[in-house]
N, C-alpha and C positions, 0 to 999 in steps of 0.2 A: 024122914022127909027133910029135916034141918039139914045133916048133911048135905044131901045132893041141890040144895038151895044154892048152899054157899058159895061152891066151884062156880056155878051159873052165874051166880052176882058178881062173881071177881071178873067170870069172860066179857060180860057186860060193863064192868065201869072200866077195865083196859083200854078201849077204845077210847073212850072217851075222853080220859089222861095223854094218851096219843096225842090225841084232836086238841086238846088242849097246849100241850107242849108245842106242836106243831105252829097253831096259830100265833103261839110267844115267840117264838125264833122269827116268824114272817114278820113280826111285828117291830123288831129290830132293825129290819133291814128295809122299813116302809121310809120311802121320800117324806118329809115334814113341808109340806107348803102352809104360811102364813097368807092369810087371804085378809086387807082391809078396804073393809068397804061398809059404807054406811047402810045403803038399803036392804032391809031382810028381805025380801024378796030374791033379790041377787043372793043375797047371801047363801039363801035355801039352796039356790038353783045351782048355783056356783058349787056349794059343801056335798051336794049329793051326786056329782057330775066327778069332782075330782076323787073321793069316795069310792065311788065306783069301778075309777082307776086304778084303786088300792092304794090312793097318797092318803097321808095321816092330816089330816087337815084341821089348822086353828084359823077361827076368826075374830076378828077385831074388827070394829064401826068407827074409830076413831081412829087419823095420823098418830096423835101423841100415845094413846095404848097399843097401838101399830108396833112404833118405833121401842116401845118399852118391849115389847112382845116380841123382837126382831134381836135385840140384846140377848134377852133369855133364853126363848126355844131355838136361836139359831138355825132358824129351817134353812132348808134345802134353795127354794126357792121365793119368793113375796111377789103375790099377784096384787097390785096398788090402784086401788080406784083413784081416778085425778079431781071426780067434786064430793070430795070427802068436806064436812063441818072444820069450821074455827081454821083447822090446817090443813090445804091443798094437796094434795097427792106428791104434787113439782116438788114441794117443798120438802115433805117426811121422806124422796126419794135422797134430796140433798141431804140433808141432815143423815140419813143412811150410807150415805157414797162418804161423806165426811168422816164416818167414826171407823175406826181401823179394827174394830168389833164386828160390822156391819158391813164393813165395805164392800165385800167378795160375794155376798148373797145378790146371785141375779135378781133383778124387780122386771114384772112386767107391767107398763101400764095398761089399766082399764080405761076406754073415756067413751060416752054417751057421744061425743062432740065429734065426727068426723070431719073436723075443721080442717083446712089448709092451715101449716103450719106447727101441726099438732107433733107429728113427729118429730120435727123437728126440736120441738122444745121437751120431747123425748127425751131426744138425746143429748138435749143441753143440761137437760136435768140429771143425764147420767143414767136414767132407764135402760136397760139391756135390751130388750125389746118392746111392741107397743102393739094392743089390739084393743078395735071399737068394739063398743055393746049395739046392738044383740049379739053377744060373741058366736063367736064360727068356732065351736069346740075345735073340730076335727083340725083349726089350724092353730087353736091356744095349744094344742094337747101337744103339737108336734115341734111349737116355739116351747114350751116345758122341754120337752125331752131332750132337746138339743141343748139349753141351757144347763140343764140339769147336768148330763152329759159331760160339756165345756168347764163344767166348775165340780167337778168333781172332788173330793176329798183326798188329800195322799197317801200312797201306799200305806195300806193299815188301819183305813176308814174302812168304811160300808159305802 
């Protein structure tokens, strides 16, 4: 009975080594979006939304662990709340567009505020593009992908 066990258990954990390798390789080639934003709420809704898309998703509540966080993981993209605590959204976008580390990483901003004027200081802040809360996924999803797209990596990235 030992024998004819064994063969069984090999046909059985192959697949699974598969499935494993499989999801390592996808894992390589997953978009990195940086998300900062203060409220967990959003955060939730925001993390399980891009998730779902299969981006590899980090968050940050704070500008300044943002901007440390935008250094390090180099993501892909930074979706930027603008009433983040202590430091403004405007400002960690400047301070990003500033450093030649950071610069190339598209920001979108997030803002509550569908003010006149808002875009505008978007784009003075160097924002790549701009969406109000309640976000309209279907049209974050398609400023991601075109951004994403646009800044692509050179031949020999992912």
């Amino acid at each position: 009975a030992k024998t004819s066990a064994s063969p069984s258990a090999a046909i059985s954990i192959q697949p699974a080594a598969a499935q494993i390798r499989r999801s390592s390789s996808h894992h390589s080639h997953m978009r990195k979006i940086l998300v900062i934003e203060d409220t967990e709420n959003n955060q939730i809704i925001i993390g399980r939304r891009l998730k779902s898309k299969g981006y590899d998703v980090h968050l940050r509540a704070n500008a300044e662990e943002g901007i440390l966080a935008a250094r390090e993981l180099r993501p892909h993209l930074i979706l930027m709340d603008i009433g983040l605590p202590t430091m403004d959204g405007w400002d960690a976008t400047r301070i990003l567009k500033d450093d030649d580390a950071t610069r190339n990483i598209p920001v979108i901003a997030l803002t509550a505020h569908a003010m006149a004027g808002d875009r505008e200081k978007a784009l003075e802040a160097r924002c790549d593009e701009y969406e109000t809360k309640p976000i309209d996924f279907t049209s974050l999803f398609g400023k991601i992908e075109t951004l994403i797209a646009r800044h692509a990596p050179e031949p020999g990235g992912t």
